[in-house]
BAFI-3210 file (N, C-alpha, C; in Angstrom, 3 decimals, decimal comma, padded with zeros to 6 digits):
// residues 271
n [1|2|3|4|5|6|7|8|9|10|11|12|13|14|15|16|17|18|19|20|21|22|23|24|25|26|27|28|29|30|31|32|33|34|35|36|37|38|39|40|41|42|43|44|45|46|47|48|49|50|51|52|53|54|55|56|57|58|59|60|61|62|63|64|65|66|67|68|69|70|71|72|73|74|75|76|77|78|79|80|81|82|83|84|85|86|87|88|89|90|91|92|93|94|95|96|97|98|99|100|101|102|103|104|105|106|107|108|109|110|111|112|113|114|115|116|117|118|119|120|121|122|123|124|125|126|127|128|129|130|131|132|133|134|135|136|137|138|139|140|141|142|143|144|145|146|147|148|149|150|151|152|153|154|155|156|157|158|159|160|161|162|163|164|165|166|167|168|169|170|171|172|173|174|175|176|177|178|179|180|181|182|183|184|185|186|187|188|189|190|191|192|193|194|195|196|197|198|199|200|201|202|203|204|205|206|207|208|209|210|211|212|213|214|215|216|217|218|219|220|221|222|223|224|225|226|227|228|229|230|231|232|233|234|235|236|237|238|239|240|241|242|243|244|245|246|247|248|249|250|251|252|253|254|255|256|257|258|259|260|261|262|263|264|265|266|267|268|269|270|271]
n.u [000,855|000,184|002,391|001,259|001,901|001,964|000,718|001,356|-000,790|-003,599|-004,736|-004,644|-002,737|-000,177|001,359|003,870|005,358|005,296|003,635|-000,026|000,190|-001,099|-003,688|-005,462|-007,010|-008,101|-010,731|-012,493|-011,372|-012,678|-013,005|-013,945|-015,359|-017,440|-019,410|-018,689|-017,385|-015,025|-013,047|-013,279|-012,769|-010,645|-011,372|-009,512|-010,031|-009,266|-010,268|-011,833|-010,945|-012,848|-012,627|-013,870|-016,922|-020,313|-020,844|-018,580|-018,899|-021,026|-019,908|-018,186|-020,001|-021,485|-019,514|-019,583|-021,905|-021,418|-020,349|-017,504|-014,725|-013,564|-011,702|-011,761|-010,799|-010,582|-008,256|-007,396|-008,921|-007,404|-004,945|-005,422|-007,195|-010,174|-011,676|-013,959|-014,080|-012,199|-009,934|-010,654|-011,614|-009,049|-006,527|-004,195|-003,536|-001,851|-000,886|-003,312|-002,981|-001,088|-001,344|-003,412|-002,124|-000,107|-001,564|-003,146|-001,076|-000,308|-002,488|-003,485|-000,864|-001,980|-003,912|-002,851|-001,531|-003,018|-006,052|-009,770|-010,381|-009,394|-006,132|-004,630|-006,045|-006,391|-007,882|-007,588|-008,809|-010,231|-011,197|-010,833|-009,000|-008,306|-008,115|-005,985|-003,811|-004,256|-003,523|-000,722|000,417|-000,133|002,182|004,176|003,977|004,694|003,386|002,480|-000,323|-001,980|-004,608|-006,306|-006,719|-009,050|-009,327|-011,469|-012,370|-010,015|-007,675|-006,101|-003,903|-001,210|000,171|003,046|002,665|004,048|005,254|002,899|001,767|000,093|-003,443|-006,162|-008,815|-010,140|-012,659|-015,058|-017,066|-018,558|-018,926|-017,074|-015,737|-014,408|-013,228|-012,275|-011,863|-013,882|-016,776|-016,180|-013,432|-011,679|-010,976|-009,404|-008,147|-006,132|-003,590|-000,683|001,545|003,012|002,223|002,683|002,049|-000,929|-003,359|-004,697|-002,898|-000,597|-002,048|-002,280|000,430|001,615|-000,493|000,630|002,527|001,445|000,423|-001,783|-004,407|-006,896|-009,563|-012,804|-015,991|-018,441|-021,663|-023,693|-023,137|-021,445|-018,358|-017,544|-019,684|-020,753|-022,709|-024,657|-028,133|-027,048|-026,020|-025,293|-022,598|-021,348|-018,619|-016,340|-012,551|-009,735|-009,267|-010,052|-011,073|-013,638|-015,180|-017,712|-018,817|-020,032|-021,724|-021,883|-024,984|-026,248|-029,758|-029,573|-026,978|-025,447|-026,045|-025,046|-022,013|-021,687|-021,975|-019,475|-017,628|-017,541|-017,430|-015,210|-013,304|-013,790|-012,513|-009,838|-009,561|-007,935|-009,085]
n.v [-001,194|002,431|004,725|007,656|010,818|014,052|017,479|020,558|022,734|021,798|019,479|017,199|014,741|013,687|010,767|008,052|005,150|001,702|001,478|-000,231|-002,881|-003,809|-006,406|-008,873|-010,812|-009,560|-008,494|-006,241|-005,936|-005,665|-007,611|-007,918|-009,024|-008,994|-011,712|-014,388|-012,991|-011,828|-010,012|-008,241|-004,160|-003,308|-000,647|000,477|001,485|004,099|005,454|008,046|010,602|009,558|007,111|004,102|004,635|004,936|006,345|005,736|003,357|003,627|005,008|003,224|000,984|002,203|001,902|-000,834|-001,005|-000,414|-002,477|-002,840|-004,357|-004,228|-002,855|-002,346|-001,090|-000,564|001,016|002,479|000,628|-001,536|-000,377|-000,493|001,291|001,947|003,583|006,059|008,126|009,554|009,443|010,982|013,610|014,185|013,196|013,879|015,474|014,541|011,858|010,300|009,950|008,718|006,414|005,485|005,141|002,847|000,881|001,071|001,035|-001,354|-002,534|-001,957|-003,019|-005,742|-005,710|-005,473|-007,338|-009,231|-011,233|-012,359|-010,595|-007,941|-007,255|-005,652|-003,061|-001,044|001,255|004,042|005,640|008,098|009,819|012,839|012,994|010,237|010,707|012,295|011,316|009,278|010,909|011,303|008,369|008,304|009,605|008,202|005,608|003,516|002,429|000,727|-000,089|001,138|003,372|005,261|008,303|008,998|011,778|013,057|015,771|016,414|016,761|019,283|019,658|017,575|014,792|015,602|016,505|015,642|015,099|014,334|011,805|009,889|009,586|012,071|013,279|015,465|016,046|018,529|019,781|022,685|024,302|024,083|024,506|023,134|022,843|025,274|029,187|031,204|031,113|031,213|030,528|028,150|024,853|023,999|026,046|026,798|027,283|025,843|026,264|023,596|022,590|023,919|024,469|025,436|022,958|023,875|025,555|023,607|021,774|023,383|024,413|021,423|021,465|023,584|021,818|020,137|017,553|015,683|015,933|017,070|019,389|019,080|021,045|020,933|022,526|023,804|021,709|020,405|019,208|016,010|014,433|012,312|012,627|013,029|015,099|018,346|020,371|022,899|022,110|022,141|021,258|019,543|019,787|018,374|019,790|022,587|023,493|024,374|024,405|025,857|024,003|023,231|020,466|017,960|017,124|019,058|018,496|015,808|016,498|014,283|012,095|013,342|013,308|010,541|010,196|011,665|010,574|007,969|008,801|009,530|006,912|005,459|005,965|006,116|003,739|000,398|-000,793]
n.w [000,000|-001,034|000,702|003,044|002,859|004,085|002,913|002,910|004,944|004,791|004,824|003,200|001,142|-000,485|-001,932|-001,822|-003,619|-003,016|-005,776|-007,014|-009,642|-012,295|-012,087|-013,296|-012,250|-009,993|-007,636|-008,593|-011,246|-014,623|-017,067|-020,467|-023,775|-026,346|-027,051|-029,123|-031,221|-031,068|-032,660|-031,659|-031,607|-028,213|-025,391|-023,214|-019,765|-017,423|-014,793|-012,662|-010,454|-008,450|-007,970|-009,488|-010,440|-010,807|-012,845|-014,466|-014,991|-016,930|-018,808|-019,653|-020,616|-022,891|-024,870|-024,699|-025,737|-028,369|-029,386|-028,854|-026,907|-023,684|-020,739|-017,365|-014,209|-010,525|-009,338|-006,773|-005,028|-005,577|-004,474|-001,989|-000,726|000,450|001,059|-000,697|-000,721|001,088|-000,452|-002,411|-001,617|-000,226|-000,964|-003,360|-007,048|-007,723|-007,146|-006,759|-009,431|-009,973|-008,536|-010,266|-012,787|-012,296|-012,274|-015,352|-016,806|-016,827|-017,473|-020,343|-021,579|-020,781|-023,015|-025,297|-025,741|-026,472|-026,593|-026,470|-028,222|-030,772|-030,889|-032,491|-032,806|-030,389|-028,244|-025,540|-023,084|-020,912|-017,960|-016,115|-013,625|-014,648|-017,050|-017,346|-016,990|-019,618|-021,394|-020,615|-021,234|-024,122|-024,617|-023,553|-023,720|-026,429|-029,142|-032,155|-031,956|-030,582|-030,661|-030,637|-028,420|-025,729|-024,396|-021,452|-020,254|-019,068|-016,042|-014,392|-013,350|-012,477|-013,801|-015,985|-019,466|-022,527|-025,666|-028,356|-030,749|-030,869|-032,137|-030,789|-028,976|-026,888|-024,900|-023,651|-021,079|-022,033|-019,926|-017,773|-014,871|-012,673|-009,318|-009,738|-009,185|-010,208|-011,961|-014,743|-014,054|-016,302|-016,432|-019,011|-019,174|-017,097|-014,491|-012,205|-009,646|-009,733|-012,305|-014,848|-017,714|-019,493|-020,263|-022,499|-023,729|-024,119|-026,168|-027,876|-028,629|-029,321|-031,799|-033,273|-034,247|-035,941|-034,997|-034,341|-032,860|-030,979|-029,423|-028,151|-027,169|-025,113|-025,212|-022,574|-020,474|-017,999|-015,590|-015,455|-017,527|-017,750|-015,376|-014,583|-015,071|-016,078|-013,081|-010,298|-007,817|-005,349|-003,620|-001,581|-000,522|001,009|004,458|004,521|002,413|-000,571|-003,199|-005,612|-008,319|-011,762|-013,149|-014,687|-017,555|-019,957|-021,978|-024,470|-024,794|-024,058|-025,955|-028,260|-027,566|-027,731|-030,020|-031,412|-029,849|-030,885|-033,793|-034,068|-033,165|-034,674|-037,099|-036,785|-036,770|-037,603|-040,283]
ca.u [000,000|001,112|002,630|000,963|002,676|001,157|001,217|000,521|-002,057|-005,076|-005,351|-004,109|-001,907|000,742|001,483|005,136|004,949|005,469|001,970|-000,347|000,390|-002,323|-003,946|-006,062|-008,138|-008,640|-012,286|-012,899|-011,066|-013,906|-012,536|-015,648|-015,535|-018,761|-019,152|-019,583|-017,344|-013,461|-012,844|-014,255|-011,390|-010,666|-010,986|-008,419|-010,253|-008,769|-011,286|-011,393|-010,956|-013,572|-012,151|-014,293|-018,191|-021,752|-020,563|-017,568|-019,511|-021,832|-018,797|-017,593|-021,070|-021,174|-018,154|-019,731|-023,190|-020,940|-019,487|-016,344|-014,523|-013,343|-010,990|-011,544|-010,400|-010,585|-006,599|-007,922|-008,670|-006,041|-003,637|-005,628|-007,967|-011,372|-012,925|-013,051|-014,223|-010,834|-009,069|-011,197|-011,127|-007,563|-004,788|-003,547|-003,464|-000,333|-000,994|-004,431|-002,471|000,666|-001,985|-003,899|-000,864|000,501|-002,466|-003,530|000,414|-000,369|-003,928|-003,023|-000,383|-002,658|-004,992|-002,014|-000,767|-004,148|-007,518|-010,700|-010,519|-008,464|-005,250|-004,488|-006,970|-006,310|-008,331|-007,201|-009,677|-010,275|-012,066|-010,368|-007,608|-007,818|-008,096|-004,752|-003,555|-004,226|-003,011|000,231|000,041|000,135|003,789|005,038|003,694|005,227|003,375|001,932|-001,314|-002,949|-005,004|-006,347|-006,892|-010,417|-009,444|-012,479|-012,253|-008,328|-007,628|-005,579|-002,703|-000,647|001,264|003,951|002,589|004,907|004,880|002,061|001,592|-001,108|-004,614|-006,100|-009,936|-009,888|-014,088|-014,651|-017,799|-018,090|-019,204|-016,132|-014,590|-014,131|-012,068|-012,072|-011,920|-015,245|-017,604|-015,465|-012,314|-011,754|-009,947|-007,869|-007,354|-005,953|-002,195|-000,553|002,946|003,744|001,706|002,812|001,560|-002,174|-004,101|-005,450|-001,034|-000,487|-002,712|-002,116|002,000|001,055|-001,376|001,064|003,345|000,901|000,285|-003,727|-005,405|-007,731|-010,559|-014,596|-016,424|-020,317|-022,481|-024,856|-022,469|-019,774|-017,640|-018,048|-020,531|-022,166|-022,665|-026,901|-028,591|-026,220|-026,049|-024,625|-022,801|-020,547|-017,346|-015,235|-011,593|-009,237|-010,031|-010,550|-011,488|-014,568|-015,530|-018,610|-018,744|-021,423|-021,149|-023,252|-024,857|-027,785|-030,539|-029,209|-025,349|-024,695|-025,992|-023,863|-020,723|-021,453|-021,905|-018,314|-016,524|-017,415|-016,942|-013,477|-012,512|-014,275|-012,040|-008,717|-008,649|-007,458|-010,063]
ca.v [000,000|003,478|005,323|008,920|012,312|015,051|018,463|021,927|022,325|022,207|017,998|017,335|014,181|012,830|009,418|007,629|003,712|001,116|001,409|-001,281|-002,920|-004,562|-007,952|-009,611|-011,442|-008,439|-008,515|-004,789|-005,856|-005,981|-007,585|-007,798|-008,781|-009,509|-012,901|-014,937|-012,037|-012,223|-009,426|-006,625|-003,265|-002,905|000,284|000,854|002,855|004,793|005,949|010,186|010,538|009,338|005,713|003,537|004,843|004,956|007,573|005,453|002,411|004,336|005,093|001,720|000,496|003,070|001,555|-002,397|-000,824|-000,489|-003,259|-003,300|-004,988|-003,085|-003,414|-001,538|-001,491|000,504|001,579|002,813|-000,964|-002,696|-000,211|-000,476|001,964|001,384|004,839|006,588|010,088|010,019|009,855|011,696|014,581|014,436|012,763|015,216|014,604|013,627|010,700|009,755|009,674|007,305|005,079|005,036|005,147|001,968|-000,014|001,552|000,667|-002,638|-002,743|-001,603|-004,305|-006,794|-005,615|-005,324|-008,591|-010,199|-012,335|-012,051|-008,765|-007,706|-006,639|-004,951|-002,271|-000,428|002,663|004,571|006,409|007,967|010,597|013,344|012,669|009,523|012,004|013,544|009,403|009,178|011,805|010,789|007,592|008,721|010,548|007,371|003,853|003,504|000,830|001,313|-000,687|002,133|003,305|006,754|008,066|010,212|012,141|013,443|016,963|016,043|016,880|020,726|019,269|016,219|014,542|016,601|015,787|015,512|015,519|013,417|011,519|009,046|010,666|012,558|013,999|016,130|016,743|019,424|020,621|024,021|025,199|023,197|024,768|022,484|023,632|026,895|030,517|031,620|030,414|030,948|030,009|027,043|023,783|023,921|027,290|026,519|026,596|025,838|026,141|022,404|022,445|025,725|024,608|024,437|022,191|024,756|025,791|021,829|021,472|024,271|023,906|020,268|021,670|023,942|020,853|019,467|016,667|014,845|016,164|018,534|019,493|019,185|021,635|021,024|023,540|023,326|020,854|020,956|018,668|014,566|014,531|011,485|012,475|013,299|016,591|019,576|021,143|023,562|021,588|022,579|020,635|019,716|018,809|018,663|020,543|023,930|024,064|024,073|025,270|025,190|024,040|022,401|019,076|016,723|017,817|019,150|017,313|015,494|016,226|012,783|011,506|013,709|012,984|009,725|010,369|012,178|009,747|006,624|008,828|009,810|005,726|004,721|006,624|005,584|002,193|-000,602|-002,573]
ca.w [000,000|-001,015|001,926|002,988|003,081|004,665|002,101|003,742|006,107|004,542|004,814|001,746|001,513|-001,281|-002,005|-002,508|-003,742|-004,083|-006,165|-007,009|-010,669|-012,864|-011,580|-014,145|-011,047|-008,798|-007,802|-009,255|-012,964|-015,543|-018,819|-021,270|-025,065|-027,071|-027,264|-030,383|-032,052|-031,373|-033,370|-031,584|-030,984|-027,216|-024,893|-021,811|-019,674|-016,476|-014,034|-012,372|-009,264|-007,097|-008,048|-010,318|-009,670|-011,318|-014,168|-015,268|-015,677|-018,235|-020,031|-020,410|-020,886|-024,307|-025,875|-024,974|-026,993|-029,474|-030,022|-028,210|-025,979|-022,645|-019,778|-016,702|-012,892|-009,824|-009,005|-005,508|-004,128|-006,010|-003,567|-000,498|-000,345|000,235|000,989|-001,782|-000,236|001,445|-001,610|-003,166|-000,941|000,652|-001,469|-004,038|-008,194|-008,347|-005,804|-007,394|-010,684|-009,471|-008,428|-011,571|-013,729|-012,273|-012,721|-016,421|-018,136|-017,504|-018,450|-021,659|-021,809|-021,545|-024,131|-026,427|-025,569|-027,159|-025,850|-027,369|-028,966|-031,593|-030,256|-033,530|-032,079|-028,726|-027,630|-024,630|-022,813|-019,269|-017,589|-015,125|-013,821|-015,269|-018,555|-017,596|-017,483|-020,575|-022,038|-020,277|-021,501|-024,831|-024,345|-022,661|-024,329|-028,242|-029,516|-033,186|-031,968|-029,949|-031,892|-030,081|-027,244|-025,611|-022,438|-021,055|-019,090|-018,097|-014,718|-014,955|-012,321|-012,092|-014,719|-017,242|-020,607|-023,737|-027,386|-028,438|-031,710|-031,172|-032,327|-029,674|-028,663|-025,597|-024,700|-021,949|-021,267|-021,636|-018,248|-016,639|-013,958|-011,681|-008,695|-009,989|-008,266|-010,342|-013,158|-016,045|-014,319|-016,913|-016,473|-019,327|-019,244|-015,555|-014,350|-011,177|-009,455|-010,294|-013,562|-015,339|-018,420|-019,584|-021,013|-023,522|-024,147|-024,473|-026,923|-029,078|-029,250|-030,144|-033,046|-034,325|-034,946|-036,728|-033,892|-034,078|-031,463|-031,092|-028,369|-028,670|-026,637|-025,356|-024,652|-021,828|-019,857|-016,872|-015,463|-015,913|-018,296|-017,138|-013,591|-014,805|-015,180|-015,877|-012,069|-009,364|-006,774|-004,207|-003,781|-000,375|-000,573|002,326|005,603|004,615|001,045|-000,936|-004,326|-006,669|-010,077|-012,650|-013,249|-015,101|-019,311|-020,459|-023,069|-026,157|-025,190|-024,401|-027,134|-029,542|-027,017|-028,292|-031,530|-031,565|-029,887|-031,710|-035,504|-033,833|-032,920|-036,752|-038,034|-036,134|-036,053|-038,649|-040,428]
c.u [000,887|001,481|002,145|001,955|001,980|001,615|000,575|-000,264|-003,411|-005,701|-005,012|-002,983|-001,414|000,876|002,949|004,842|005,826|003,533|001,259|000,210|-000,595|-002,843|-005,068|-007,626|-008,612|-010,011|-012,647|-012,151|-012,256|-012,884|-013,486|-014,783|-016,946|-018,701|-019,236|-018,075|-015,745|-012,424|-012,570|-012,327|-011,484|-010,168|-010,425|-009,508|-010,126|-009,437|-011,042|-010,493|-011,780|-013,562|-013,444|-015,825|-019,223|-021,083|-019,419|-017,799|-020,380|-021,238|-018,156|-018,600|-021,492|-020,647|-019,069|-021,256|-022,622|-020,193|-017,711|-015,985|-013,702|-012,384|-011,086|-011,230|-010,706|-009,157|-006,989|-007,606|-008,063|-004,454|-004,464|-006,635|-009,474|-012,569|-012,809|-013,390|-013,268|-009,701|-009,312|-010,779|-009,554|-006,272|-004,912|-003,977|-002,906|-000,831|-001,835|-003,816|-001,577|-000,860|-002,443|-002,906|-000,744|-000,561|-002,969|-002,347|000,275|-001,895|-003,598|-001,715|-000,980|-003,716|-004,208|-001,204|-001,858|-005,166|-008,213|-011,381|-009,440|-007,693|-004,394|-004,768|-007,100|-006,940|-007,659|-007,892|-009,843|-010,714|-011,085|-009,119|-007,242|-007,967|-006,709|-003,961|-003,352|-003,483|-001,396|000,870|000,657|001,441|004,378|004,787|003,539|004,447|002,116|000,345|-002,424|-003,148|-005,306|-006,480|-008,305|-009,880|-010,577|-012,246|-010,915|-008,125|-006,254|-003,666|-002,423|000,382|001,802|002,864|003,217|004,544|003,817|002,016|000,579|-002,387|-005,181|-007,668|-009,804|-011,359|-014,251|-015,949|-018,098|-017,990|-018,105|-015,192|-014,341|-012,800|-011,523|-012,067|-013,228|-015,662|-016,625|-013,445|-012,659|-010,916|-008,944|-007,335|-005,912|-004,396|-002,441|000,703|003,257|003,064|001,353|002,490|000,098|-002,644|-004,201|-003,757|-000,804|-000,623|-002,470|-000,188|002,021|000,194|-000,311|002,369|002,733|000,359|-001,369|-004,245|-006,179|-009,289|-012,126|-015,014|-017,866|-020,590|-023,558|-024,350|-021,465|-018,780|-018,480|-019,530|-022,004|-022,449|-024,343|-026,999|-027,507|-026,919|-025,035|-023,933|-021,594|-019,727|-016,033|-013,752|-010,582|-010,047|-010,873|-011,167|-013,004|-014,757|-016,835|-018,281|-019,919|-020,125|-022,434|-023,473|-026,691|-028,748|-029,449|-027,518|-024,892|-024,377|-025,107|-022,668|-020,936|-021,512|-020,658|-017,820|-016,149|-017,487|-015,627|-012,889|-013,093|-013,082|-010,287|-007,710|-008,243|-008,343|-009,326]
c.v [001,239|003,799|007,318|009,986|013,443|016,660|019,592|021,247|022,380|020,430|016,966|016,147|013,916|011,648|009,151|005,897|002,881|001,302|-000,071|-001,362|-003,771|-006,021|-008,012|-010,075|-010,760|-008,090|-006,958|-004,738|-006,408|-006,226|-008,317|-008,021|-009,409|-010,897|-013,287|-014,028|-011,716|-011,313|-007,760|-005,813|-003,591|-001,656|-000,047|001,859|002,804|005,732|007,380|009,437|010,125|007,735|005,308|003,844|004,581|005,121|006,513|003,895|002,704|004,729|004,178|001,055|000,682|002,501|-000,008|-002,186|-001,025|-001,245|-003,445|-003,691|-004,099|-004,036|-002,255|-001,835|-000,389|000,240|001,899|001,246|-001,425|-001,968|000,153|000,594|002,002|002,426|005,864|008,400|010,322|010,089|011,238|013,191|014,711|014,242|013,755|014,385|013,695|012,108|009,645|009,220|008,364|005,999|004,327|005,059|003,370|000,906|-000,420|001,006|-000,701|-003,087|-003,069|-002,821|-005,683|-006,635|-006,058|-006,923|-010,047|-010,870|-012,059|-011,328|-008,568|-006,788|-005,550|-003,008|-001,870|000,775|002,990|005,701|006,649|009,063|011,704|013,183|011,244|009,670|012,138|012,057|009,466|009,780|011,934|009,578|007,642|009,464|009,348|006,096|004,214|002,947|001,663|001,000|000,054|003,173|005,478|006,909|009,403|010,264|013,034|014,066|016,445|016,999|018,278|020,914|018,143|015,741|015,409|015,384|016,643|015,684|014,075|012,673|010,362|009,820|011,025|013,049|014,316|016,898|016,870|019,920|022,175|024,839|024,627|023,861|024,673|022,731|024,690|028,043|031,095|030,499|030,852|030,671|028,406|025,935|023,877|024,881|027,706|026,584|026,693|025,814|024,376|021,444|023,626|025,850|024,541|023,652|022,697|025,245|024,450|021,914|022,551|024,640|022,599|020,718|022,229|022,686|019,605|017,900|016,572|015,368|017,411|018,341|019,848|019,783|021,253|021,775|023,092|021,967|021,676|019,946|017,102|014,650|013,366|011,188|012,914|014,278|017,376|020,190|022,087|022,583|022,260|021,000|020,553|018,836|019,150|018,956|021,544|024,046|023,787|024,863|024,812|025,279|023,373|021,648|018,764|017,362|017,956|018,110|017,424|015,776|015,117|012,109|012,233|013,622|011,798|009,268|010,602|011,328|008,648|007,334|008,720|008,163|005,083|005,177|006,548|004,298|001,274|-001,188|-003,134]
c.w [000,000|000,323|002,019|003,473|003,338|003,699|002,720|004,365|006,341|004,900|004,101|002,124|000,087|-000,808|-002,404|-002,663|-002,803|-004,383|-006,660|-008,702|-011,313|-012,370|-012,428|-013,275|-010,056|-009,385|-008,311|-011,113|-013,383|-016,831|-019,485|-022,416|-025,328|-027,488|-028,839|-031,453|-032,083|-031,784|-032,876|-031,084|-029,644|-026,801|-023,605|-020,955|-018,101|-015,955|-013,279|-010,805|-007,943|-006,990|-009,410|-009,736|-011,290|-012,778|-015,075|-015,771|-017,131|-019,375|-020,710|-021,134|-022,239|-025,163|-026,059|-025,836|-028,058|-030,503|-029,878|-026,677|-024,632|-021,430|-019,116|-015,567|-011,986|-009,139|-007,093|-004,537|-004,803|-005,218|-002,751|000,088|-000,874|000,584|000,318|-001,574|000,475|000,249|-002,681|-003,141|-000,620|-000,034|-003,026|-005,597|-008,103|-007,734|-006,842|-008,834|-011,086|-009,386|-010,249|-012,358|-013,193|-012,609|-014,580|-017,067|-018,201|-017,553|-019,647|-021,727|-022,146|-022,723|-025,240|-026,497|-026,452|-026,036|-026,907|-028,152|-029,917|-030,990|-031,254|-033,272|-031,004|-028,567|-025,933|-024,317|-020,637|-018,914|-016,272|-014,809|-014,711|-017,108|-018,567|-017,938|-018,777|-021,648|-021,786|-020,818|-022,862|-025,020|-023,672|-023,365|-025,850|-028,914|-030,679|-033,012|-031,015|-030,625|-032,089|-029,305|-026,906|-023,815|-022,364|-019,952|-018,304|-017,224|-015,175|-014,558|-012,508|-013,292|-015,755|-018,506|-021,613|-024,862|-027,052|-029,682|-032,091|-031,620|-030,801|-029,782|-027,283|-025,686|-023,581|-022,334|-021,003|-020,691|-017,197|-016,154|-012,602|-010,628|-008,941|-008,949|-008,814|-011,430|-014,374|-015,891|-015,067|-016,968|-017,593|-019,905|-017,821|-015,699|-013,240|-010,829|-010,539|-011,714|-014,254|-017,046|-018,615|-020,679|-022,437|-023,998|-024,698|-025,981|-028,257|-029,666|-030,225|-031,642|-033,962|-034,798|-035,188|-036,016|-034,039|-033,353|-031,340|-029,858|-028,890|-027,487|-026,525|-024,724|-023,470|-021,582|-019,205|-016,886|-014,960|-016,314|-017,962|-015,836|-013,551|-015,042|-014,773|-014,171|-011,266|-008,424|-006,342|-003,851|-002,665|-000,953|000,395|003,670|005,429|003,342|000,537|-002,110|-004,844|-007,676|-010,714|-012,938|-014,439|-017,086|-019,462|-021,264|-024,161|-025,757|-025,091|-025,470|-028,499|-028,913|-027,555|-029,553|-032,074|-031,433|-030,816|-033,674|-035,155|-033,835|-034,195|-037,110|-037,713|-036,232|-037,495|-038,770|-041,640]
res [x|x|x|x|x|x|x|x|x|x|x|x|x|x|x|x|x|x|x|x|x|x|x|x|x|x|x|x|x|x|x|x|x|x|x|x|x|x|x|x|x|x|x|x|x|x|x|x|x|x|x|x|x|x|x|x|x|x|x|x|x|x|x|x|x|x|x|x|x|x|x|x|x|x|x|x|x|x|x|x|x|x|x|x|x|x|x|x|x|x|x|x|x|x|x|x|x|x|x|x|x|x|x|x|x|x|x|x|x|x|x|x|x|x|x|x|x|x|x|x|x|x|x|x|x|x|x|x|x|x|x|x|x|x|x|x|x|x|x|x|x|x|x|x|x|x|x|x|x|x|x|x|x|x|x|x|x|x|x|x|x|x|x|x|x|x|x|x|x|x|x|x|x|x|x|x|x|x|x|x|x|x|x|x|x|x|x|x|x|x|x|x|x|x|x|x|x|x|x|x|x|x|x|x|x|x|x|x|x|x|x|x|x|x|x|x|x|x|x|x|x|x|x|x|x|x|x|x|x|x|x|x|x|x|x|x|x|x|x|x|x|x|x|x|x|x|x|x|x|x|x|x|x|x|x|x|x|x|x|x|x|x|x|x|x|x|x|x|x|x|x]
***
C-alpha cells in the first residue's frame, strides 16, 4: 500500500509507492468482449478521481453498446484503499495519478498482448484525472497498436505531458470549472505552481506541430458529463477548502458525445 505524506495544512496528503500494478483477477477488474465475435477493438479505460463509480460504468457500458470490448479497474482498491471520499477529498493529483498510472500501463499491456478482442486495435480512454492518465500515456507507451486516445475533461494538475503523436480527442464541457476561483475560471485554461503549463497551451503547441489532437467543446455541460442533469454543486476537498462548479450535461449532449466519440474511434482504427 502506497505510503501517505502530509502536504501543507489544509489535509491534503501525497502518495510515494510502491503502487499497485495490474492484476487480471482483482475482484474490481472488468474484462468484457462480445461474445460470439473475437474481433471486436478494445478500450483501456482509467477511471477520475472518485475511483471507479456509477458515471464510469456508463462510459464503459457506451463503448460495450458499441461493439467493443473493454478493460476496466478501480486503481484505488487494487492499492488499499477502500474509501473513496478520502481519496477523493484528501490525497492530491499527483498521488491519485501514481496510483492510476501503475495499474492503467499494464492494463493496456494486456490488451495489447491479445484475448478475445483484436489486439491490432487499442483505444485509450479515461475521464479526469484519469483524462490527464491518458493523455500521459500517450507521451510514454510507443506501440503502433494504440489506436487513439479520448481524455475526457483532463484533470488541470498532475502529470507533465509531452509531445504526443497518437490521435487525440480532448471533450470538456463548456461550463467546466471544476475547482475553480469563479464560473469561467476554466480547467484547461488553468495553471498551477507544479503544472505551469495548460491544457489549452499543451494542446495548441502540439497543433502547431501538426500533432492529431484537437478538443470538442459542449455547450450546456460541466464537469463529468455522465454524472446526470447539468447542475450547481458545491465541492469539499481537504479541511478547509470548498468550491462550486457544474457538473453533469444538459438534453441530447450525451448523445452527440457519443456520436463524436465513436466517428473519432471509426475513423482511427485498422479494419
Amino acid at each position: 500500500m502506497p505510503t501517505l505524506h502530509s502536504v501543507g495544512d489544509r489535509g491534503f496528503f501525497a502518495l510515494s509507492g510502491p503502487f499497485a500494478t495490474f492484476d487480471p483477477n482483482h475482484p474490481s477488474v472488468e474484462i468484457w468482449a462480445p461474445s460470439g465475435i473475437g474481433d471486436a477493438p478494445i478500450v483501456v479505460y482509467a477511471h477520475g478521481g472518485a475511483g471507479y463509480r456509477e458515471d464510469d460504468q456508463a462510459r464503459v457500458e457506451m463503448f460495450r453498446h458499441n461493439g467493443f470490448a473493454t478493460i476496466s479497474f478501480d486503481s484505488y482498491e487494487m492499492n488499499g484503499f477502500t474509501d473513496w471520499e478520502f481519496v477523493t477529498r484528501r490525497i492530491t493529483n499527483g498521488g491519485k495519478q501514481d496510483m492510476i498510472w501503475g495499474v492503467f500501463e499494464g492494463a493496456v499491456a494486456h490488451a495489447l498482448a491479445g484475448g478475445p478482442w483484436d489486439a491490432d486495435n487499442v483505444v485509450l480512454y479515461g475521464g479526469s484525472n484519469g483524462g490527464r492518465v491518458v493523455l500521459y500515456a500517450g507521451t510514454e507507451l510507443h506501440h503502433p497498436n494504440i489506436r487513439g486516445i479520448i481524455a475526457e475533461a483532463p484533470a488541470a494538475t498532475g502529470f507533465a505531458l509531452g509531445d504526443l503523436w497518437i490521435p487525440a480527442i480532448i471533450p470538456f464541457g463548456a461550463l467546466d470549472n471544476w475547482a475553480g476561483q469563479s464560473e469561467t475560471d476554466f480547467v484547461w485554461t488553468r495553471t498551477y505552481p507544479d503544472s505551469p503549463i495548460s491544457i489549452e497551451a499543451w494542446v495548441d503547441t502540439l497543433q502547431r506541430k501538426q500533432r492529431p489532437l484537437r478538443f470538442i467543446f459542449y455547450e450546456n455541460a460541466g464537469h463529468l458529463l455522465f454524472e446526470g442533469a447539468l447542475k450547481e454543486v458545491t465541492v469539499r476537498r481537504g479541511e478547509a477548502i470548498a468550491f462550486t462548479a457544474y457538473e453533469g450535461a444538459g438534453p441530447g449532449v450525451l448523445e452527440r458525445y457519443e456520436r463524436d466519440v465513436m466517428s473519432f474511434v471509426e475513423g482511427v482504427l485498422r479494419r
